[in-house]
Backbone bond lengths (Angstrom), bond angles and torsions (degrees), N, CA, C in turn:
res aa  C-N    CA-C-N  psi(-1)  N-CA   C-N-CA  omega(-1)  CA-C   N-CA-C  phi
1 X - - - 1.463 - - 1.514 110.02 -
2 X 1.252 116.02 -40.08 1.514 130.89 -176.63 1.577 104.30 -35.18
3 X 1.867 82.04 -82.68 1.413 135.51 172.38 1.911 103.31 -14.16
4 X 1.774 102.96 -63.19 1.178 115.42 -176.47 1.540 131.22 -86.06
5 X 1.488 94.93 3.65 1.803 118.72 174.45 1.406 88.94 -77.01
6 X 1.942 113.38 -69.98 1.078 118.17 -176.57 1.881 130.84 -37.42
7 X 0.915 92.77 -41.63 1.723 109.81 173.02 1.855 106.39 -44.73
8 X 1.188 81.92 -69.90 1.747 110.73 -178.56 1.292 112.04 -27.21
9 X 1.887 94.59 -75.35 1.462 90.73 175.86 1.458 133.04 -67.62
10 X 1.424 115.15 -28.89 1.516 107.90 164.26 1.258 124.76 -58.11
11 X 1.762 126.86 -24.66 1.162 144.77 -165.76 1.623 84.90 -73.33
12 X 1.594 122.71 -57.99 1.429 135.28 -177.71 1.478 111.10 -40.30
13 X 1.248 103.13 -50.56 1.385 111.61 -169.79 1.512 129.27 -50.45
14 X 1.917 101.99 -41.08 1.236 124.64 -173.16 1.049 113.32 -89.59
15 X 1.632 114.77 -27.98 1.892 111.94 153.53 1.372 120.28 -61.78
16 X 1.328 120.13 -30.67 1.360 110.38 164.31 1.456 122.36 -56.99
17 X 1.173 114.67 -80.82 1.989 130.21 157.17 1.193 85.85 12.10
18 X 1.852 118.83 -88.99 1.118 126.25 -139.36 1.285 127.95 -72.46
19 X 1.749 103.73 -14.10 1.124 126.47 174.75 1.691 108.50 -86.83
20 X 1.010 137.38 -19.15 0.936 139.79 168.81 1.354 137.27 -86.92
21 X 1.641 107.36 -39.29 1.499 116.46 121.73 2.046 127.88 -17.24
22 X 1.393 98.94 -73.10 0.885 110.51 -178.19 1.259 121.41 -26.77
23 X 1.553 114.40 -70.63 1.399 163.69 174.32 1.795 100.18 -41.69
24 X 1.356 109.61 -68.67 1.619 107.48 164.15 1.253 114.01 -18.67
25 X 1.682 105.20 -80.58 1.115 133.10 -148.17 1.391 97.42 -65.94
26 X 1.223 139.77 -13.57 1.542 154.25 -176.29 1.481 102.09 -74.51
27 X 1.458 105.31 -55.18 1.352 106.25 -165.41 1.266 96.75 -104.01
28 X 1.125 162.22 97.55 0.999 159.51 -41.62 1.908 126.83 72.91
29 X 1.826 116.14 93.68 1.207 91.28 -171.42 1.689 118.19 -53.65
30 X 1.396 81.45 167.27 2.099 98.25 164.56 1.179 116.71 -94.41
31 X 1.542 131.00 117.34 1.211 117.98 -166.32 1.705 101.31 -98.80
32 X 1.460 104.38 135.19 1.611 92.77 -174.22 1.542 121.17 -99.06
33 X 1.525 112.04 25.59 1.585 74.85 162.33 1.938 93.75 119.83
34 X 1.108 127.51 158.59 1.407 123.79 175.97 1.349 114.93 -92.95
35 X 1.524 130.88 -48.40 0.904 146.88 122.37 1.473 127.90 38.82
36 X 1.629 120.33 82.89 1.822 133.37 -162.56 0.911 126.45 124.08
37 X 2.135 99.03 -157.55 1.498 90.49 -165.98 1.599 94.52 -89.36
38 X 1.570 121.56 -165.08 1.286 134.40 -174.93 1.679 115.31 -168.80
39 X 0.848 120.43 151.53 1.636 114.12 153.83 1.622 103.88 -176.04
40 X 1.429 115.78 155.60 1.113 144.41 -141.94 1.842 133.20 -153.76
41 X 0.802 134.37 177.80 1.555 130.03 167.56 1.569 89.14 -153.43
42 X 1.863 102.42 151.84 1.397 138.45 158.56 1.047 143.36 -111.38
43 X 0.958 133.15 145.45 1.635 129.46 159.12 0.771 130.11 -125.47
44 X 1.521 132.28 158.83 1.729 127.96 -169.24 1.497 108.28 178.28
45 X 1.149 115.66 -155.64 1.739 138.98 172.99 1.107 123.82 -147.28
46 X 1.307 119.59 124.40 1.461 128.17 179.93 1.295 108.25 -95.09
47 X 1.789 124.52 152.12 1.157 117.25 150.14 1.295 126.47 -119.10
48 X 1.214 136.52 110.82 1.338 141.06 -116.19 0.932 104.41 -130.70
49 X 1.969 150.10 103.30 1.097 153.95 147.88 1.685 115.76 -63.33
50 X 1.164 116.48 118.99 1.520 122.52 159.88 1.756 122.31 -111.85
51 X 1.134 88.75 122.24 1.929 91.23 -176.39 1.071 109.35 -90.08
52 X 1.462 124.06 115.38 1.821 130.27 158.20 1.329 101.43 -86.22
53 X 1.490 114.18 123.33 1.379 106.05 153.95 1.857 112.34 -139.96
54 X 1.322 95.16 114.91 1.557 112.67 166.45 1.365 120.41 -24.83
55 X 1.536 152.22 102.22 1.524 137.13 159.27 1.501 106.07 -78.24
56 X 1.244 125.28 -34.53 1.536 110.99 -169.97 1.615 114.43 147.79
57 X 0.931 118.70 175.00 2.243 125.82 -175.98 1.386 109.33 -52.39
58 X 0.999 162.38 163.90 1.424 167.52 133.21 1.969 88.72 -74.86
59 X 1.258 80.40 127.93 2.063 103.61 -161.90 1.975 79.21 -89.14
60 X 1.606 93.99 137.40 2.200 91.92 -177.08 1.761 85.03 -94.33
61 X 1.381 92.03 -179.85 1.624 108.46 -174.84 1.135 110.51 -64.12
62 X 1.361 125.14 -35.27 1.721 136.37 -173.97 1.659 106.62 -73.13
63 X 1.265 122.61 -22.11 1.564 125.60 175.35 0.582 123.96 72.45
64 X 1.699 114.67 60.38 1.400 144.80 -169.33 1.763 82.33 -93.56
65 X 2.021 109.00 137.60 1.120 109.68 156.73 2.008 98.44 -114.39
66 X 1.081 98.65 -176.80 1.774 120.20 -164.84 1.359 108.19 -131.68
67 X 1.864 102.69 113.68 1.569 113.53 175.53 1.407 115.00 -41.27
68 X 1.579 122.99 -36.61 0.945 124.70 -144.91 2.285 120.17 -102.84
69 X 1.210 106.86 124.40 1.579 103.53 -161.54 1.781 87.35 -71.31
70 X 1.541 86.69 -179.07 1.099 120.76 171.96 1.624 124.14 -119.48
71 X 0.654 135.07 161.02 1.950 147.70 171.97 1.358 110.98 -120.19
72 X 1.417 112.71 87.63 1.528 107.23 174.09 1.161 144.03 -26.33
73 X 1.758 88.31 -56.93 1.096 107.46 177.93 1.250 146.16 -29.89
74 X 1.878 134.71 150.87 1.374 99.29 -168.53 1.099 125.33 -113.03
75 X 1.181 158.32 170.96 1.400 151.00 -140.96 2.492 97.45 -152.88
76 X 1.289 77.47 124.80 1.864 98.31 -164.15 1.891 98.62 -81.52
77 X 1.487 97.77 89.87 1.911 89.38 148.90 1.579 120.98 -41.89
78 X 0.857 134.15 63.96 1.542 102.42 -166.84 1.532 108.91 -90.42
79 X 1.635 114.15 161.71 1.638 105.44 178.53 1.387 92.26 -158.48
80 X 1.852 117.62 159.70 1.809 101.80 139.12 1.699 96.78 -135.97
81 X 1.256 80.16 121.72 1.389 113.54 165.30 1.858 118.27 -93.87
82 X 1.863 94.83 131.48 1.247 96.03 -175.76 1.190 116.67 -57.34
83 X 1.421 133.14 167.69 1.856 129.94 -151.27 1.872 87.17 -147.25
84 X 1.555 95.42 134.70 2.079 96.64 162.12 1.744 84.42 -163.99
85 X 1.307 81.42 142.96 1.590 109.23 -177.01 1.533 108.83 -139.19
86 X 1.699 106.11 161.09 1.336 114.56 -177.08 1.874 75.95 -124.73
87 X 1.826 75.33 145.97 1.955 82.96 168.38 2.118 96.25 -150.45
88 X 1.122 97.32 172.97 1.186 112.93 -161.86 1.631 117.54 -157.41
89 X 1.917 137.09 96.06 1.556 112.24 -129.14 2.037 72.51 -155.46
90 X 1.546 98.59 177.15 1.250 91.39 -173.42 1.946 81.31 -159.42
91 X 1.533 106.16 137.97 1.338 112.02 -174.11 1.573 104.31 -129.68
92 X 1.290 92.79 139.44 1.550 95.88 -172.37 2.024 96.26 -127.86
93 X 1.770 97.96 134.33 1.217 110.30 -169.49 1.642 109.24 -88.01
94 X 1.344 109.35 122.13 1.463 123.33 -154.45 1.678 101.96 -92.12
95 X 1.633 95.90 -57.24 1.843 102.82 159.82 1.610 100.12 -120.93
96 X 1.705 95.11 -159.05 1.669 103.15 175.88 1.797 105.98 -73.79
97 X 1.100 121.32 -30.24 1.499 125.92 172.96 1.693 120.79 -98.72
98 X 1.142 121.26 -9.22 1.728 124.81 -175.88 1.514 111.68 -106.78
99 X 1.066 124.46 162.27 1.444 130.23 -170.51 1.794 107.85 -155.10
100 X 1.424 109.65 151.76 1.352 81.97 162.95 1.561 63.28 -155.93
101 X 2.153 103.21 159.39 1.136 99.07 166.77 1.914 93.56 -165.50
102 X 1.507 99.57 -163.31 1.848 104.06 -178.40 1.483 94.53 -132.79
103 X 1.174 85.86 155.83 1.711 97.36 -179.49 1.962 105.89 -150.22
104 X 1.305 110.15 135.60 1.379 99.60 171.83 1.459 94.09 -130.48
105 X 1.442 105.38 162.69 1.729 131.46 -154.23 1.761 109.89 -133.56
106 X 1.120 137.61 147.30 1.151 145.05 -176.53 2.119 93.80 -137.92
107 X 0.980 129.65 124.82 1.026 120.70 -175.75 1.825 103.46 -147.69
108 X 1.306 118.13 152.25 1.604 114.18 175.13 1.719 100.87 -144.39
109 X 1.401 90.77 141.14 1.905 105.86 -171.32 1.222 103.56 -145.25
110 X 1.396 139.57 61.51 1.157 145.76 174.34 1.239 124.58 -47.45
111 X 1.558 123.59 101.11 1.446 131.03 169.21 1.231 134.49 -101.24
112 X 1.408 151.15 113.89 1.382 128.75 150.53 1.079 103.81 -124.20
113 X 1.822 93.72 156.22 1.699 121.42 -143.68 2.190 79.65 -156.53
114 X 1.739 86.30 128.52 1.400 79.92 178.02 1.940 98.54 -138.87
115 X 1.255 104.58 136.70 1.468 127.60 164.98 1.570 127.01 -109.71
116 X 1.473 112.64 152.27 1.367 121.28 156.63 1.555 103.40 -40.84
117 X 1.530 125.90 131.86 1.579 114.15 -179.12 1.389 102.22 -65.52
118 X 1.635 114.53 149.02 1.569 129.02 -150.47 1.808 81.48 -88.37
119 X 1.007 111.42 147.93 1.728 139.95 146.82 1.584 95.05 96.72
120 X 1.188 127.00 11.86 1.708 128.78 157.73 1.836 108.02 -81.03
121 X 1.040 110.18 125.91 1.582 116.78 155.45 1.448 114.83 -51.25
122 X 1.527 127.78 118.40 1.342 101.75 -177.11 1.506 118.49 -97.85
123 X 1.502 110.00 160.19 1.595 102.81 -148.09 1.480 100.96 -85.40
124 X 1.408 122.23 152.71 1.558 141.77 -179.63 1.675 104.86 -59.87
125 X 1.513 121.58 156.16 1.006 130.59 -153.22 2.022 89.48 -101.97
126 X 1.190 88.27 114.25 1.304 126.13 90.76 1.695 92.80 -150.46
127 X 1.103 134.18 -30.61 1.250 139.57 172.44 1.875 131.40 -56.51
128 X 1.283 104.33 25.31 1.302 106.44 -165.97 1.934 99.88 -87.55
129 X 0.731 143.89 6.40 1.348 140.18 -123.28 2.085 80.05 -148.05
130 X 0.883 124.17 -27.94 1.283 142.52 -159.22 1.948 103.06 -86.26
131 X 1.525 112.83 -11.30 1.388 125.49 -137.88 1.466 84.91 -86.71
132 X 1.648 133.16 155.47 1.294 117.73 140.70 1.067 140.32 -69.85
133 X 1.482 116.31 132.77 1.880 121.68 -164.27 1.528 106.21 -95.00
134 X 1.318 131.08 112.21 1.404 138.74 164.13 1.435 109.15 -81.13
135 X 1.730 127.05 172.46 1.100 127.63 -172.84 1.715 86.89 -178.65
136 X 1.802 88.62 120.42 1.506 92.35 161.59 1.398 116.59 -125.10
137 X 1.473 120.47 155.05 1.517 120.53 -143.51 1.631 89.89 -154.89
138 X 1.976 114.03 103.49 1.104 118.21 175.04 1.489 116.86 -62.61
139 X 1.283 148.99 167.65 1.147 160.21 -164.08 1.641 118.25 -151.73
140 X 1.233 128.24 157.54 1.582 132.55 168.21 1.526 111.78 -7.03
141 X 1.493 123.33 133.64 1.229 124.16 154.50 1.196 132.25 -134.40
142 X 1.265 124.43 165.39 1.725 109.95 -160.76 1.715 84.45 -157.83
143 X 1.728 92.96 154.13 1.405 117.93 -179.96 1.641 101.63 -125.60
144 X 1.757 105.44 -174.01 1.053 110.89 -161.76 1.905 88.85 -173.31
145 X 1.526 126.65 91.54 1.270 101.50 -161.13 2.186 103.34 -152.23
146 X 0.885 90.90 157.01 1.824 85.05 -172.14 1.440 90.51 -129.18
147 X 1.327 104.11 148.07 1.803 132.52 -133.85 1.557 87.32 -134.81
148 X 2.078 108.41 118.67 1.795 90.82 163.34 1.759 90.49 -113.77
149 X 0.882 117.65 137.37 2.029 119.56 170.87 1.318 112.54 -137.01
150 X 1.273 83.68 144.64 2.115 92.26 -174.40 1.811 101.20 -112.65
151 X 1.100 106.97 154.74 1.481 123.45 -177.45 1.198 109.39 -101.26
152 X 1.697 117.66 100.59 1.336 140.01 -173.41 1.915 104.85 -76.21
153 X 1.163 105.28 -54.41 1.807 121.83 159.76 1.392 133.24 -128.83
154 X 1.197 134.33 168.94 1.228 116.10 -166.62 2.044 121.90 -55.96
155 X 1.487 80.87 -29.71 1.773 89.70 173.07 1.221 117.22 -124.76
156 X 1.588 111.05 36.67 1.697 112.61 168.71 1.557 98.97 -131.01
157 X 1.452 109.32 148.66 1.495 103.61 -171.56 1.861 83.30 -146.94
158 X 1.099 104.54 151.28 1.568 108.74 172.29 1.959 95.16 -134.99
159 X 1.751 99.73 143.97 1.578 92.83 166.67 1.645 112.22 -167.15
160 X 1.202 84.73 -160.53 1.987 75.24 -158.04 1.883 105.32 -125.56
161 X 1.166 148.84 115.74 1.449 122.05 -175.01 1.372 99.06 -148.11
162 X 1.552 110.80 150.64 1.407 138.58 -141.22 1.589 93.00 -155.66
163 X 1.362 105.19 135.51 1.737 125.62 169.41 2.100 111.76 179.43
164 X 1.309 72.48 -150.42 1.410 93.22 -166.35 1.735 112.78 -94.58
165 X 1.439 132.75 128.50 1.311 134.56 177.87 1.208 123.87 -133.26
166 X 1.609 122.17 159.16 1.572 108.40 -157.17 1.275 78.93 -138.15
167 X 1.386 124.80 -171.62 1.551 131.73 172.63 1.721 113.40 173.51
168 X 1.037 136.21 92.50 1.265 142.76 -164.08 1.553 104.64 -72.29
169 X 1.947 123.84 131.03 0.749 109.48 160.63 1.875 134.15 -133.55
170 X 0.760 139.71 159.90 1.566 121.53 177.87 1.934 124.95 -123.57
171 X 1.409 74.73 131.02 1.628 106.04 -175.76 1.756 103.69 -72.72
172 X 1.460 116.05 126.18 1.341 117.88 127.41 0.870 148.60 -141.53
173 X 1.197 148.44 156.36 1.640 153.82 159.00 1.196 147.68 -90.04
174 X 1.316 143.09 118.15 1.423 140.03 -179.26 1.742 108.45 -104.60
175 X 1.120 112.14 117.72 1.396 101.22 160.31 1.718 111.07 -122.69
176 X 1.513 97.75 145.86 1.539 118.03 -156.00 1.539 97.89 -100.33
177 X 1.086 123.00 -99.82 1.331 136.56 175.25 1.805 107.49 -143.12
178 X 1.791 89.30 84.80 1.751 117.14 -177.98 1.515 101.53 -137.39
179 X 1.240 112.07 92.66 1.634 121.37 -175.32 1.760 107.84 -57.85
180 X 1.332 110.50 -22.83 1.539 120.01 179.72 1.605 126.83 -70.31
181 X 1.946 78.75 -11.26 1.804 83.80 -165.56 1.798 91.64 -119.17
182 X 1.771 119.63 -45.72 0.753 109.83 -164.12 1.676 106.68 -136.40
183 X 1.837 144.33 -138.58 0.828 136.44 -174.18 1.846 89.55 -141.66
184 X 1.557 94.78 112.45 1.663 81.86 -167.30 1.703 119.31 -63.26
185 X 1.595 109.79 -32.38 1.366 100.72 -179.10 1.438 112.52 -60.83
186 X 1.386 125.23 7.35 1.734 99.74 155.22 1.486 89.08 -124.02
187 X 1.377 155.26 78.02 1.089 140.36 175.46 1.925 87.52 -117.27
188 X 1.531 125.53 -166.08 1.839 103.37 -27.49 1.531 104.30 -72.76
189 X 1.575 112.16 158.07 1.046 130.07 -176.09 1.536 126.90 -134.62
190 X 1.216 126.82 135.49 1.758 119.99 -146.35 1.610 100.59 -128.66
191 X 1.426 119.62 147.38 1.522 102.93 174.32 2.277 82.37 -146.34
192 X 1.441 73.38 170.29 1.517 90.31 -172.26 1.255 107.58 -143.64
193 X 1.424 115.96 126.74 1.679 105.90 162.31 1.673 94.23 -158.42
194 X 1.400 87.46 162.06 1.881 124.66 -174.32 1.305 107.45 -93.39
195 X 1.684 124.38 127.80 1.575 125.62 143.15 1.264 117.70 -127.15
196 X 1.139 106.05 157.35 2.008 122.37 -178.23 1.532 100.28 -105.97
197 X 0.968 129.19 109.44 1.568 144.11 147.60 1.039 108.23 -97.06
198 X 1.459 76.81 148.47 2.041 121.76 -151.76 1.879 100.77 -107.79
199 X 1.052 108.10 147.65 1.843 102.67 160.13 1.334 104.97 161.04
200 X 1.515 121.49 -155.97 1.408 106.18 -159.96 1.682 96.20 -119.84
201 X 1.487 131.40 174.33 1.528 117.28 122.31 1.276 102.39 -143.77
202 X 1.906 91.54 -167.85 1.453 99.61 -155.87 1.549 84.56 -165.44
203 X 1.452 92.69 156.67 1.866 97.51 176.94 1.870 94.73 165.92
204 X 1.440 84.45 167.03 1.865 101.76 -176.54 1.602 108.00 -112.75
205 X 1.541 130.33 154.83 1.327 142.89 -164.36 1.688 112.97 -160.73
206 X 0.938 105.08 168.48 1.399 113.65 179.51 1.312 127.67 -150.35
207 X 1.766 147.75 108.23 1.002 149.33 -152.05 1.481 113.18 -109.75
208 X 1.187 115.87 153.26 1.729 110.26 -168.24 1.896 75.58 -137.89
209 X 1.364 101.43 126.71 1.667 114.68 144.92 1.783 128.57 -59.32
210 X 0.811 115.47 85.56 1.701 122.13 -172.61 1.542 100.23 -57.56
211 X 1.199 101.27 -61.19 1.771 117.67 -174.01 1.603 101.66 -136.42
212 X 1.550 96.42 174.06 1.173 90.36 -166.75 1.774 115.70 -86.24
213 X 1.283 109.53 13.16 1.363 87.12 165.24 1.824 98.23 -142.55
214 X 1.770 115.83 41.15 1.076 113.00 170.10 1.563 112.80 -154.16
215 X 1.418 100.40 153.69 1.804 98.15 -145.92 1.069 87.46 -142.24
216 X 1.851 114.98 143.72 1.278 131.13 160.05 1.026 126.45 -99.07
217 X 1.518 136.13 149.74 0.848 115.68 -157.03 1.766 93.10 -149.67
218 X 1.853 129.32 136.11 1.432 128.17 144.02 1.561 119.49 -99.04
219 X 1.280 132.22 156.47 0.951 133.87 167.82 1.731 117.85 -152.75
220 X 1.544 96.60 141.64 1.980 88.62 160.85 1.181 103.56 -113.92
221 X 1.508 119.12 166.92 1.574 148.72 -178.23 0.948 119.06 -131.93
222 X 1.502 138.20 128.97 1.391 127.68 150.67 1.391 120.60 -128.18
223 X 1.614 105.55 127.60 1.724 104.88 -163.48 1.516 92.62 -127.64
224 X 1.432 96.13 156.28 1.570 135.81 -151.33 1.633 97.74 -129.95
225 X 1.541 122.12 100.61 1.035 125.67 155.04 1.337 154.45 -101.66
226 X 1.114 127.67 100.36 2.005 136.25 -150.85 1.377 105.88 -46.60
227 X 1.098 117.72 121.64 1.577 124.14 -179.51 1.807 108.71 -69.24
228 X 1.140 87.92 139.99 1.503 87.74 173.30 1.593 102.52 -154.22
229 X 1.625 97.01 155.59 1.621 105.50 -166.37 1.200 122.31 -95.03
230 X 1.618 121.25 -173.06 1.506 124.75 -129.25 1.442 105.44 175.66
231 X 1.215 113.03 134.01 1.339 131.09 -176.21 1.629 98.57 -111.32
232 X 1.720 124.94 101.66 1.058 115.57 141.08 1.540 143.18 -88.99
233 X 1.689 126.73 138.89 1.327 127.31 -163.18 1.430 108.53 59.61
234 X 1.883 116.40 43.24 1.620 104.28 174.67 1.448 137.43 -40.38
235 X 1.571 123.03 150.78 1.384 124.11 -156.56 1.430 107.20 -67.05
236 X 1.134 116.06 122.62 1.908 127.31 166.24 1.376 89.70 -129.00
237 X 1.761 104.43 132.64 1.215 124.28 171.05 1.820 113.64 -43.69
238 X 0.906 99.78 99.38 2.111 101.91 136.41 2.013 77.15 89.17
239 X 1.134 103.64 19.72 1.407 111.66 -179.93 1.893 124.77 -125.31
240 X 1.345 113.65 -65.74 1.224 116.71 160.37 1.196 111.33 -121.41
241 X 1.317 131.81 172.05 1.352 133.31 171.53 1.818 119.97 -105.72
242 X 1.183 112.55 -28.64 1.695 113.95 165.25 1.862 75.56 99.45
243 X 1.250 89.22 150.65 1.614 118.34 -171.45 1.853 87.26 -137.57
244 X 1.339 119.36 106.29 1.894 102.35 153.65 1.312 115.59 -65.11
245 X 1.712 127.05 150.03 1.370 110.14 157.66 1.548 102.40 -132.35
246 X 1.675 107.13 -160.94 1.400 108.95 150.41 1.269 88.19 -148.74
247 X 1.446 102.85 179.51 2.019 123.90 -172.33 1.796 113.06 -159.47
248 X 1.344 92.59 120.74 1.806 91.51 -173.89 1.563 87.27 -119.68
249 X 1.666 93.21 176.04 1.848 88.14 174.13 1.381 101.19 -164.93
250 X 1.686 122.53 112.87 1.313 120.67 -164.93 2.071 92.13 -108.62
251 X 0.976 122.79 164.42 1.472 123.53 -165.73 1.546 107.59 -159.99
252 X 1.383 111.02 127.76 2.114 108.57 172.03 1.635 103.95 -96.36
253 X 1.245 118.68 140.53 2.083 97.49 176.64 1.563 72.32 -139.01
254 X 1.568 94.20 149.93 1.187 107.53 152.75 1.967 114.40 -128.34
255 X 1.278 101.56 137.91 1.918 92.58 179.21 1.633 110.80 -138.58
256 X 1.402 89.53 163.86 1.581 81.43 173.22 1.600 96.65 -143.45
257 X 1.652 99.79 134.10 1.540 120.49 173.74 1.221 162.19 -107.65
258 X 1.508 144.70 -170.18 1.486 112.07 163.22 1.531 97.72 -136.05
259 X 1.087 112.60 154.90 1.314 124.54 177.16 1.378 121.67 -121.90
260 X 1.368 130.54 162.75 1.861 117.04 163.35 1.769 92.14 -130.30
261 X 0.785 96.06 141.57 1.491 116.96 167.16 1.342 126.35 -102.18
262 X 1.634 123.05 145.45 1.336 114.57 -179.17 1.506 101.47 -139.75
């Protein structure tokens, strides 16, 4: 009888367990799947190379040439500026483990980084102070990019995505008393202008499902931006002389995010 009390209740015991088990496992979210729309914000740090490089005077209509050379060569803004973006992407399930999807990004990383303007000799001391001062200052950027990721576990996904990126930036200049750049009896004199560069990136990330309709997410990037040219201190008679340039801007970011899914 003992013997068979004993039975009982251990027999009891393990219907409980299992029932309680059970019961867990009940309440327990359902995770659904990678699969839709999504959107999210990031944060991170970029490290951001920008190339100035000097071509030479803007020649005036009268055909004025200029004592003074140039140095092609190019001279590196570099900066890292903190990085946060809004993105917004939609994944469509190809198998039970593959994905492919698009995602576009709005992101801002504000830098300025200022140099002697690149391809001037700079002048000997006591005259160093005399030099023209450039300053470049990153602006808004935005992507445009399609996402392939494979499903390592039900709520781990790793993937890789590549597109198109833009990034606006702005040029300026002061010239003080620099006969190369400007005409000192009206100096100092300042000019400002805006460009949008074009180029691609690409980079790999990895998302963890927290809950079931919110996801974490790390990722790196690396974008490649097409140089395009630029007139600093443009030519006004008997006033500035125009500097040609160009400006590219290649950048590494790494961020980590949150998303909600629906």
């Amino acid at each position: 009888m003992g013997h068979s009390m004993k039975h009982l209740s251990i027999a009891a015991g393990v219907i409980a367990a299992m029932c309680a088990i059970s019961t867990a496992k009940a309440e327990e979210p359902a995770f659904p799947g990678w699969g839709g729309l999504y959107f999210g914000a990031t944060g991170g740090q970029s490290a951001t190379s920008t190339s100035w490089k000097t071509n030479g005077h803007v020649v005036p209509a009268w055909g004025a040439t200029y004592p003074y050379s140039i140095d092609t060569s190019a001279t590196s803004f570099d900066a890292r500026p903190d990085r946060m973006s809004f993105f917004v992407g939609y994944n469509y399930m190809i198998t039970p483990v593959i994905l492919a999807g698009i995602e576009a990004e709005l992101g801002r990383g504000s830098s300025k980084t200022a140099h002697a303007m690149p391809g001037l000799q700079p002048f000997k001391a006591p005259y160093q102070n005399f030099h023209t001062r450039s300053r470049v200052i990153s602006g808004n950027d935005s992507s445009l990019r399609l996402r392939a990721g494979y499903v390592v576990m039900p709520r781990l996904l790793v993937y890789a995505t590549a597109g198109y990126a833009t990034q606006m930036f702005r040029e300026s200049s002061t010239c003080v008393i620099d006969p190369r750049v400007c005409n000192p009896d009206f100096s100092p004199l300042s000019h400002t202008s805006s460009k949008r560069l074009h180029g691609w990136t690409a980079g790999i990330g990895t998302e963890y499902q927290l809950l079931p309709n919110l996801i974490a997410r790390v990722e790196y990037r690396r974008t490649d931006l097409d140089s395009t040219s630029f007139t600093a201190m443009p030519y006004v008679n008997f006033r500035t002389h125009g500097i040609k340039n160009t400006l590219s801007s290649t950048s590494d970011t790494m961020s980590v995010g949150l998303a909600l899914k629906f």
